[in-house]
N, C-alpha and C positions, 0 to 999 in steps of 0.2 A: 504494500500500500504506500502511495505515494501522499506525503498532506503540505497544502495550501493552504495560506489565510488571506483571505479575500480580502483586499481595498476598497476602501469608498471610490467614487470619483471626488476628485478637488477641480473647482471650477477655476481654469488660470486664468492667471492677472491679465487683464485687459494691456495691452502694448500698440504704439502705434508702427504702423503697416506704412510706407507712403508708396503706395496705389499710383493707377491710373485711373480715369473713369469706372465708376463700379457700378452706375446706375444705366439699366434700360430704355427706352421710349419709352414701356408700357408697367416702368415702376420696378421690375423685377430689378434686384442686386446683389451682387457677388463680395464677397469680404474674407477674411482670415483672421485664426488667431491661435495660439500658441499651441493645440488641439489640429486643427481640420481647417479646410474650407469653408464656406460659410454660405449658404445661397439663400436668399432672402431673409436671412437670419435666424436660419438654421443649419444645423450642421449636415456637411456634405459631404460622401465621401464616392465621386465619380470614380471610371477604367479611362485608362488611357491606351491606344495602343499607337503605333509607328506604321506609317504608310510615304514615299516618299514619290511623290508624284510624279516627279520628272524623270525615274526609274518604270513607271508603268505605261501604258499603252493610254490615252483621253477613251477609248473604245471601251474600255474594261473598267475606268474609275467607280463609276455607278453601280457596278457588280462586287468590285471590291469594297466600296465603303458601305453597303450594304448587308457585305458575308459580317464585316467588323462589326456593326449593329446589333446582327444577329449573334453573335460572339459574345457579347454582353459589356461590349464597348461604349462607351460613350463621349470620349473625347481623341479625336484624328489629330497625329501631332504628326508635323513632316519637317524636314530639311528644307531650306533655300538656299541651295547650292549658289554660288556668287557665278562660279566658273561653268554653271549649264545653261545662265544667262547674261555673260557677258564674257566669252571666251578673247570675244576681240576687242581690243577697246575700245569705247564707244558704239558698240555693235551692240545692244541690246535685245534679245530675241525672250518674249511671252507667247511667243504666240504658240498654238497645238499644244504638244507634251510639255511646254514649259510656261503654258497657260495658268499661271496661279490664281486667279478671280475665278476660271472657269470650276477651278480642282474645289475650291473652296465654294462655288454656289452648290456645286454634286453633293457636299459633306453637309449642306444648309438639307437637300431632299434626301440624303439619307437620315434626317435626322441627330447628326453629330456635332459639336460645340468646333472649337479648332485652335493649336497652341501651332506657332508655329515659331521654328526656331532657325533664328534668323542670321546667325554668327557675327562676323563675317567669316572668322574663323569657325568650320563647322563638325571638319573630321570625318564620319562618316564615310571610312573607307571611298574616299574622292582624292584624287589628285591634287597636292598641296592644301590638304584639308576642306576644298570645297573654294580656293582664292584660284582666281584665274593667276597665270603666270605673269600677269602684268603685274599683277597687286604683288604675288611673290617676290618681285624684286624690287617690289619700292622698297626706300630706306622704311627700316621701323618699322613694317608689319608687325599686327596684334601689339601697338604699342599707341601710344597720342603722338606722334612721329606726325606733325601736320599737313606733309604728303599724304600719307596715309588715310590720313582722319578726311582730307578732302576726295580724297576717293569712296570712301564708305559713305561719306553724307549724300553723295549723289545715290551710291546702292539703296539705302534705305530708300532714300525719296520715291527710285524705280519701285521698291516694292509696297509702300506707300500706295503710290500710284493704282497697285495691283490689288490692293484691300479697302481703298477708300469707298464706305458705304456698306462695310461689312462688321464692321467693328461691335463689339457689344454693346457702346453707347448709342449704334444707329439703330439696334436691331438683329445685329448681327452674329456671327456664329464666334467668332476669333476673341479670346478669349485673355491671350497670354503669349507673350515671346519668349524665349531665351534669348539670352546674348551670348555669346563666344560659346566656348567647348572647351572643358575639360583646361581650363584656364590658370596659371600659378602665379602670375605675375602680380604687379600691384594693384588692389582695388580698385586704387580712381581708375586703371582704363574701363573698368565695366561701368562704373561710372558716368565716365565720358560718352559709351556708346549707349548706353540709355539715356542722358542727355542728348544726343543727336538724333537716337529712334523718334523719343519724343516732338522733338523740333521737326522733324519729319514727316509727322501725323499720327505715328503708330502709338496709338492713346490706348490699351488697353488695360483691364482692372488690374494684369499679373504680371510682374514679368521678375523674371528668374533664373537662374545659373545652376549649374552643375554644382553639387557638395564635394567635388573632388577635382584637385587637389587642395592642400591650403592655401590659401592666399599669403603673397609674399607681405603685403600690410593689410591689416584686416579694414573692411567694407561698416558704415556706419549700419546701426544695427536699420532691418528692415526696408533696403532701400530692393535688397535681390531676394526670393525667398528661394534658399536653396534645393534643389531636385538629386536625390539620390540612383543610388542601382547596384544591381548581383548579377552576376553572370556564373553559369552552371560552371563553364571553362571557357577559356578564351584563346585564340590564335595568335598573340602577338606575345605572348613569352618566348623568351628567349632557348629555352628547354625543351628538347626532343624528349621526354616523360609527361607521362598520364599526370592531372590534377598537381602542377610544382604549386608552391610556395600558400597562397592564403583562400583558393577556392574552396577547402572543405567549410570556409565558416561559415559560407550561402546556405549550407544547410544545416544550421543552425540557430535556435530560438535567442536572440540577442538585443540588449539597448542602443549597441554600436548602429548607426547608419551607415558611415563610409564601410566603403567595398575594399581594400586595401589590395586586391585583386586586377584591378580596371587600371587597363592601360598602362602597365609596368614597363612595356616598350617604350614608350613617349616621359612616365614619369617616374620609373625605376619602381625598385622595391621602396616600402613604408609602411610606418605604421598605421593600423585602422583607428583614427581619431581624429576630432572634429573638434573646432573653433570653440571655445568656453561661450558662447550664447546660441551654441544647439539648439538647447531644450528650446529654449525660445520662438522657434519656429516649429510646424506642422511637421511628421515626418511623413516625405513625400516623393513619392520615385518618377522617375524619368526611361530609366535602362535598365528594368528589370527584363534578360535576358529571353525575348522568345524563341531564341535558338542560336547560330552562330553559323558565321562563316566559317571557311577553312584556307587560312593562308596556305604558299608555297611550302612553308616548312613545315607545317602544325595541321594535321588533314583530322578535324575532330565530326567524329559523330555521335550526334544528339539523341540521350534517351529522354523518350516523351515525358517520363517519370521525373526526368532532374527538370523540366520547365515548371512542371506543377510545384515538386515541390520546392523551392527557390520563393515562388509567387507566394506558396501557404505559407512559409517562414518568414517571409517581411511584412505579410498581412497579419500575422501573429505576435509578429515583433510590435504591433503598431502601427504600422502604416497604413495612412491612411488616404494614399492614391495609387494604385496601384499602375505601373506605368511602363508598357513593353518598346523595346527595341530589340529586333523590330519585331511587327502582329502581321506583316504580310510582304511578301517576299518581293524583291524585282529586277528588273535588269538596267545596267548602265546605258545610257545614250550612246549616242556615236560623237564622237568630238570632230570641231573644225580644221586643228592644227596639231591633237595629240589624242591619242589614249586617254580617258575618263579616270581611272583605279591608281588609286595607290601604288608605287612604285619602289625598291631598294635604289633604283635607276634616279628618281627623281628628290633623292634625300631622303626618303622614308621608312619607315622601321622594317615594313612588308611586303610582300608581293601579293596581291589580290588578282582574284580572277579579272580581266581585261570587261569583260561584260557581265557576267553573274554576279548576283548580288538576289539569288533565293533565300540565304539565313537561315534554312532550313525553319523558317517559320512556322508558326502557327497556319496558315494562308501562305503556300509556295507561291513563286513567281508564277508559275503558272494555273495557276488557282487552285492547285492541288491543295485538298481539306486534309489536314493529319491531325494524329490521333490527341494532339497536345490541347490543340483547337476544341477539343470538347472537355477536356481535362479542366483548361481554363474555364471554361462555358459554364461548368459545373461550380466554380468556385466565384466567379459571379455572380451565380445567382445566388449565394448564400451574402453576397453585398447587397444586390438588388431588395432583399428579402428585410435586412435590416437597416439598410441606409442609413439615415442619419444617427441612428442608435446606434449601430456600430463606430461610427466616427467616436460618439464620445465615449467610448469607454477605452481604457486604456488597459495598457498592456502589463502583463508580471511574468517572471522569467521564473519559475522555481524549480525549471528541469534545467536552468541552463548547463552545458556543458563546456569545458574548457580543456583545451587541447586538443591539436588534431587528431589524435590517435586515440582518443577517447570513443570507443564503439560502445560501450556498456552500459550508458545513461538514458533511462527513455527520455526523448528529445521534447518536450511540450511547453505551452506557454498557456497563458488563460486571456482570454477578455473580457472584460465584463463591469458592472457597475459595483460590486458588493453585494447581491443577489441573484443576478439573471446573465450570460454569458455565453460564451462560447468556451471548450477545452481543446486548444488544436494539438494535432501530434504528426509528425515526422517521422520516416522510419526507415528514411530512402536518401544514400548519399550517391552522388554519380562517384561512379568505377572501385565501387564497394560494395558487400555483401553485407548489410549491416542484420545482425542475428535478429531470429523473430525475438519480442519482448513480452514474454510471459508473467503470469501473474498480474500485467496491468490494470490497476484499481484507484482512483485517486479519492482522498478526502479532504473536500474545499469546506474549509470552514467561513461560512458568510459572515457577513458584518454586525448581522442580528442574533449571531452567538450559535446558528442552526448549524449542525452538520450535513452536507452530502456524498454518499459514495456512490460517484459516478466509475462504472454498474454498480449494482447491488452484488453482484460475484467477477471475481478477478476474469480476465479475458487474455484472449493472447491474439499479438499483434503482427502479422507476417512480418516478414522483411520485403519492405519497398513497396510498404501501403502508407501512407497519409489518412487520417481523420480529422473529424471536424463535429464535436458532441455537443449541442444544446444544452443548456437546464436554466430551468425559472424562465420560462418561457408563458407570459400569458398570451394564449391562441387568440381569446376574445373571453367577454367579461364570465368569467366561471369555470373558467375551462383553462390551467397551467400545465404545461408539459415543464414537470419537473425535472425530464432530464430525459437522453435518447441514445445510443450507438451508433447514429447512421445521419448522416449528410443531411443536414437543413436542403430542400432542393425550390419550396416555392409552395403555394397554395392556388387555390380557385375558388370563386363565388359561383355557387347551383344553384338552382331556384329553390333548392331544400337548405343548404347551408354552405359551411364552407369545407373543402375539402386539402387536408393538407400531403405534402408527396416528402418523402424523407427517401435516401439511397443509402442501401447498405454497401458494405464495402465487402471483397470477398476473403472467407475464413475467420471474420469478426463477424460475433453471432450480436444478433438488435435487440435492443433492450427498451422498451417504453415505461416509461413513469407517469402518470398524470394524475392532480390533484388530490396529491399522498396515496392515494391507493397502492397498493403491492406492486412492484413492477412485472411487469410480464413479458416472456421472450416469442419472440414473432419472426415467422419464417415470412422473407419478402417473396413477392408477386404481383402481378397487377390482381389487384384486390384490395378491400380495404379491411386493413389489419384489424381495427379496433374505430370506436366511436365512442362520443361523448356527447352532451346535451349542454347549450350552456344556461346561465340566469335565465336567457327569455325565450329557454327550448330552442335556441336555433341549432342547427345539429352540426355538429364536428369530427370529422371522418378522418383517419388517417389511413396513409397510402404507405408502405415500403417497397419499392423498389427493387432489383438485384441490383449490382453494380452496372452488368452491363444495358439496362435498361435506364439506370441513372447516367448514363453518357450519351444516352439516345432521346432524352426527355428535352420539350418543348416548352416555353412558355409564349407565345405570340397572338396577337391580336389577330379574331378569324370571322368571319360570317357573324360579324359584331358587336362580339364578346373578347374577354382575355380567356386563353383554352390552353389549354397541355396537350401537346402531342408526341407521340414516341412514332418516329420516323427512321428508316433504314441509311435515311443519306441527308443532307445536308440540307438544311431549310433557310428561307431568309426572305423579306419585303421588300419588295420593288415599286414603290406607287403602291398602290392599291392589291397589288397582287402577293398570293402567295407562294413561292417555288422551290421545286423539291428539285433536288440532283438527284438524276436515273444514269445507272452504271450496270454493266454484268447484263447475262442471260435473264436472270429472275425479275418478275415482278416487284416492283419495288413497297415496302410493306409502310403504311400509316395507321396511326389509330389515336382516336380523339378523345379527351375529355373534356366537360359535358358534351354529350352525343351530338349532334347536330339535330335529329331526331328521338326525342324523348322516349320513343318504344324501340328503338331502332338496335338498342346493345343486345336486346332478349339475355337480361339478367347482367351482361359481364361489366368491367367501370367501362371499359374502353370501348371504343364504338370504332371495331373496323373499318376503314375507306376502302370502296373496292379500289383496283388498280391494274391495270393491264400493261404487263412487259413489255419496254418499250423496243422495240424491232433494231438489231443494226448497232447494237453497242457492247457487245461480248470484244475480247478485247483480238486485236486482227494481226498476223505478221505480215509486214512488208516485206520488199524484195531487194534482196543486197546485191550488191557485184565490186566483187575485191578490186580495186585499182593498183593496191600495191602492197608489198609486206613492207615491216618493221625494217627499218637499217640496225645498225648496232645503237645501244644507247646512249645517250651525252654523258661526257665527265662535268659533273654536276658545281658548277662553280660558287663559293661564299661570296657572302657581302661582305657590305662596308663596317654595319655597328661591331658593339664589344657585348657579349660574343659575335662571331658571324652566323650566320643563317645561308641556307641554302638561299641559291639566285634561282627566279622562273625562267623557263626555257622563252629564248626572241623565236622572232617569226623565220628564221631562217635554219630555227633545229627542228620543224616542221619537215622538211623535206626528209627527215627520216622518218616520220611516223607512218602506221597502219594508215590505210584508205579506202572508206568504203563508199561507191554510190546507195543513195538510200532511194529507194521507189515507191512511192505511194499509191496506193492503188485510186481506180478511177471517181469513185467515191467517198473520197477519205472524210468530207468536211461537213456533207450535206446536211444540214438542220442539227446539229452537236456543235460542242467545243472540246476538239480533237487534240492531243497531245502525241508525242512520241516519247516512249519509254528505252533509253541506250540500258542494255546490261552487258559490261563490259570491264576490264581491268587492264591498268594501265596506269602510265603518272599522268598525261595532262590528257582532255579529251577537248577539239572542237566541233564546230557544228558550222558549215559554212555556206550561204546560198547562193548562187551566184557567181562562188569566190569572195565573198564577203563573210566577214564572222559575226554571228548571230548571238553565237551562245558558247563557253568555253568553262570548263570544270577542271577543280584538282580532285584526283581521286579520290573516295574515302570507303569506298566498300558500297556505298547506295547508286542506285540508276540514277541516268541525266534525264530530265522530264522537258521536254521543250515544247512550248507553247505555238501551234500554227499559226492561230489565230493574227497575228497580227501579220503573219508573212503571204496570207491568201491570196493575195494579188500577185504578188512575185513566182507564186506557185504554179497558179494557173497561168500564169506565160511561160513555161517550162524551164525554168533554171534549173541548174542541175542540184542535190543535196549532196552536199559532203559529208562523212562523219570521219575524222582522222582523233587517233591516239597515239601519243610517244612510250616508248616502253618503259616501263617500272623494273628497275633492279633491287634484288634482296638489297641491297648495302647504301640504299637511298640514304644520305642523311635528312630524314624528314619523318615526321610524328604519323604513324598509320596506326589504326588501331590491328593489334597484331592477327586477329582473324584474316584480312586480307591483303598483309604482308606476303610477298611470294617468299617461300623456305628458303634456309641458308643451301646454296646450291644449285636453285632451283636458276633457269634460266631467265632473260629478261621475257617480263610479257605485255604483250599488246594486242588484245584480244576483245572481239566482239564475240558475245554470244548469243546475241540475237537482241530485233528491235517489235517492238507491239507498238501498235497505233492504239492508242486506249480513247474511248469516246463517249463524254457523259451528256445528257440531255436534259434541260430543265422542262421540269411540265407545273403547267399551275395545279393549284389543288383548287 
């Protein structure tokens, strides 16, 4: 048994914030304070997720900020690369993909708020940070260098120019900027450039800076409100080894905000700690990791498991905006006079894919839905569910654990007010097997001297499950769920009452508590487990779930109602409309709650949709034809920093690689959005149409998925597809995860093993 004593909440000290415009046309106003957010003056605690616009297709915006929506997003933060709109100087281009009024009316009709973060220094795996190469060599970059500074004031103004009429004080979605990235220098320049945003026009309630690194003189309190982040693992260590130096403490329940982890290329190793007036502000993230690139050196692949739990452990820690880089995946533009990415070539720490920029996201570049993406979904909606109640409760560490090599402590935090809460748990570190935890029993003693033991009998806890337990929970007036074993997931209003959905997790048996009665243990299903009456008879039904039906569960507005539905593939709002992703031979499966038809379930909760298989999307092989084998493979050359790092292969150790013509058949595209799936191994792969490079991958063991859809036109005039790979040698100096490393001995390989044209179809419901 593990014991807790509950905290009150303490109301903090009122501080002043200096804001920009906080008020609406229509009254509404946004505010902070040492806590949370603040929206009309109450406490808020919105999702934020990363989309970077000038990375996706203007064709797809609509569908991607949509999937984010449905995702349980609610605020679209992008990049404004300086250098994907003003590569030449004086050459300013908004127009199409680098359309920012358009990116940002689409986020107004999906419903999303908008931070956008403005640098000019921006980072984001861009070339010189996101400065065009003119700006790179004025004297004094990222500095008050008055060269400098007169070059930025005109940036701003351009993008100014691009939000005027958008702003929150108009009406509008944009909510918040960042200035710079990941910044160490002296205060006053963020200073300076929020004085010049401002002078500029960009008047909004928030704006804000990265919590990492320190500031070289510190910042008067409350002029930036600092934005934090975790990342599971990251590609820019310098280390060919799994998890070096401070990632295991992401997955850990802790007070610390800095990451100590982020960006050790750029600002070395450091301690995790923060500026003595912390506390003082909200704790609020920016970059909590939804996936990761894979630099030239460092080929990481992402389990779905370490993005969830990262997001549970700083929502547990406290935090109280949860905020992804990135929630959806893209690809780099094509540049006027260089390469786009990140470069050892161009002074920088890494080598990034020339065009890819997937992230292995939540939302791939190609709109591939992965499994994290629900993971998240799920943990939203347990925000959703408490909203501003969650903001103010604050957070207790009584499992924290210390040191990395500590595997033996169950990992947990509480939130809650001294009564009513949440008990989160942890159980999952990436590239560890962390033991199941047996015997887990906890006893919180509340602030009114009551005890509880959440379960009433000890439980055992797999290894690389996460939970999320309830208790003091008033449903509505008469009716407390004193305490539960399964996923807060959401409720619904019937015309009989209301009915609530909880998700069990699997191997952890559920446990219900409700207004002191004896607990009782409940096998999940769609069914409703137990019910309750409250004060004024209105009836209270609870739902359990299995897990896998708890990552398949809906909450969306339907035929005029809010309704739950458990859906086989991916849902989300477009306008008015509602639409399913249809993939595979099989009929794709929905099923609703409340029924649409009152008689229509005959007995069961869920009321089947029929649905008919959609014709023409089982997944299809295309047709290859060898161009040419592998040459030998390159002697792999080091950079520049201390240590070196492997160098990426230029366009001219291409002429040794594998090459395949790819052929698509005569139908590839018709009424779907078609994909191509590479399975293959190798070090570099690209994709080229035309002779031109579309799409290019470092290897890491997963398939290359490439998006048709924006290349249809060049298709259908018959260009030819390339797909070329360099060969991969056992003795690469570069971080593979060791499954598909070739053996010591083994020869170099460059190898297709075949491509599927995969084709999903949305149909309205």
């Amino acid at each position: 048994m593990i014991a807790c004593k509950l905290n009150p909440v303490l109301r903090p000290k009122r501080e002043t914030f200096r804001l920009g415009s906080q008020m609406a046309p229509d009254g509404r106003t946004l505010d902070v304070d040492a806590l949370s957010l603040l929206y009309d003056g109450r406490r808020w605690l919105p999702v934020m997720g990363e989309l970077h616009f000038t990375r996706l297709v203007p064709a797809r915006w609509a569908e991607a900020l949509s999937r984010m929506r449905a995702g349980g997003i609610t605020i679209a933060s992008t990049y404004v690369f300086w250098i994907h709109h003003e590569e030449v100087r004086g050459e300013s281009d908004w127009s199409e993909g680098r359309d920012l009024r358009r990116f940002v009316t689409a986020a107004v009709e999906a419903g999303l708020l908008v931070v956008v973060r403005i640098g000019p220094w921006c980072h984001g795996e861009v070339r010189n940070g996101g400065l065009p190469d003119w700006v790179a060599a004025l004297p004094g970059a990222r500095s008050d260098n008055p060269t400098y500074l007169a070059a930025v004031r005109r940036h701003f103004a351009a993008i100014h120019g691009q939000l005027d009429g958008l702003y929150w004080k108009q009406g509008g979605p944009v909510i918040a900027c960042q200035l710079e990235n990941e910044y160490g220098g002296p205060g006053e320049h963020l200073l300076t450039l929020k004085r010049l945003a401002r002078e500029a026009g960009i008047d909004v309630p928030y704006y804000t800076r990265t919590g990492w690194p320190e500031l070289a003189t510190p910042l008067r309190f409350g002029e930036l409100l600092p934005l934090y982040g975790a990342y599971a693992e990251g590609f820019w260590d310098r280390e060919l080894s799994p998890m070096p130096g401070f990632y295991p403490a992401g997955f850990r329940f802790s007070p610390l905000r800095t990451d100590a982890a982020i960006a050790t290329d750029l600002l070395g190793r450091r301690e995790a700690a923060g500026p003595p007036d912390t506390q003082r502000y909200p704790f609020l993230t920016c970059e909590l990791g939804g996936g990761m690139m894979s630099s030239y050196h460092r080929r990481l692949r992402i389990d779905p498991r370490d993005i969830e739990s990262v997001a549970l452990t700083k929502l547990g820690s406290g935090g109280n905006l949860p905020g992804y880089y990135m929630y959806h995946g893209g690809t780099n533009p094509d540049g006027r006079l260089t390469s786009l990415q990140e470069t050892q070539a161009t002074g920088y720490w890494n080598d990034l894919p020339e065009k890819n920029y997937d992230f292995q996201a939540p939302v791939g570049a190609a709109g591939q839905v992965r499994e994290h993406y629900h993971r998240l979904r799920r943990l939203h909606r347990l925000v959703q569910v408490l909203g501003a109640e969650l903001a103010g409760w604050p957070a207790q560490f009584p499992g924290r654990t210390e040191g990395r090599e500590n595997t033996e402590s169950v990992r947990w935090s509480v939130r809650g007010d001294g009564h009513s809460g949440l008990v989160l748990v942890s159980n999952h570190e990436r590239g560890r097997a962390l033991p199941d935890r047996r015997e887990v029993q906890f006893a919180l003693r509340r602030t009114d001297g009551s005890e509880l033991l959440l379960p009433s009998r000890p439980v055992t806890l797999p290894s690389g499950q996460s939970v999320v337990w309830p208790f003091g929970w008033d449903l509505v007036p008469g009716v407390c769920l004193d305490h539960a074993t399964a996923w807060p997931l959401g409720s619904v209003e019937a015309a009989d009452g209301r009915t609530v959905f909880l998700g069990a997790v699997d191997g952890v048996p559920v446990e219900l508590a409700v207004n002191g009665e004896p607990p009782r243990r409940v096998d999940p299903g769609r069914r409703v487990a137990a019910e309750w009456r409250s004060q004024d008879s209105t009836l209270v039904r609870m739902v359990v779930l299995d897990e896998t039906d708890s990552l398949a569960l809906w909450f969306l507005p339907w035929r005029g109602r809010e309704r739950a539905l458990l859906a086989s593939g991916a849902l989300r709002i477009e306008g008015r409309r509602l639409l399913l992703t249809c993939r595979g031979r099989d009929a794709p499966q929905v099923a609703v709650y409340p029924p649409i038809d009152d008689h229509a379930s005959a007995g069961r909760l869920f009321d089947e949709i029929p649905m008919v298989a959609e014709g023409g999307l089982q997944p299809a092989e295309v047709g290859l034809r060898l161009l040419r084998e592998a040459g030998p493979p390159r002697e792999i050359p080091l950079g520049w920093t201390t240590p070196p790092v492997a160098v990426a292969p230029e366009v001219k150790d291409f002429e040794a690689a594998a090459a395949w013509e790819v052929r698509l058949p005569g139908d590839w595209g018709i009424g779907t959005t078609p994909r191509l799936r590479f399975f293959y191994r190798g070090d570099v792969a690209r994709v080229l149409l035309g002779g031109h490079l579309v799409l290019d991958d470092f290897y890491n063991g997963d398939p290359l998925e490439f998006d048709l859809r924006p290349h249809a036109e060049v298709l259908a005039g018959g260009e030819r597809l390339i797909f070329e790979v360099l060969p991969l040698r056992a003795d690469a100096p570069i971080l593979l995860p060791e499954s598909v490393r070739p053996a010591v001995g083994e020869p170099p390989v460059a190898r297709l093993d075949g491509v599927e044209l995969v084709k999903e179809r949305e149909v309205e419901l």
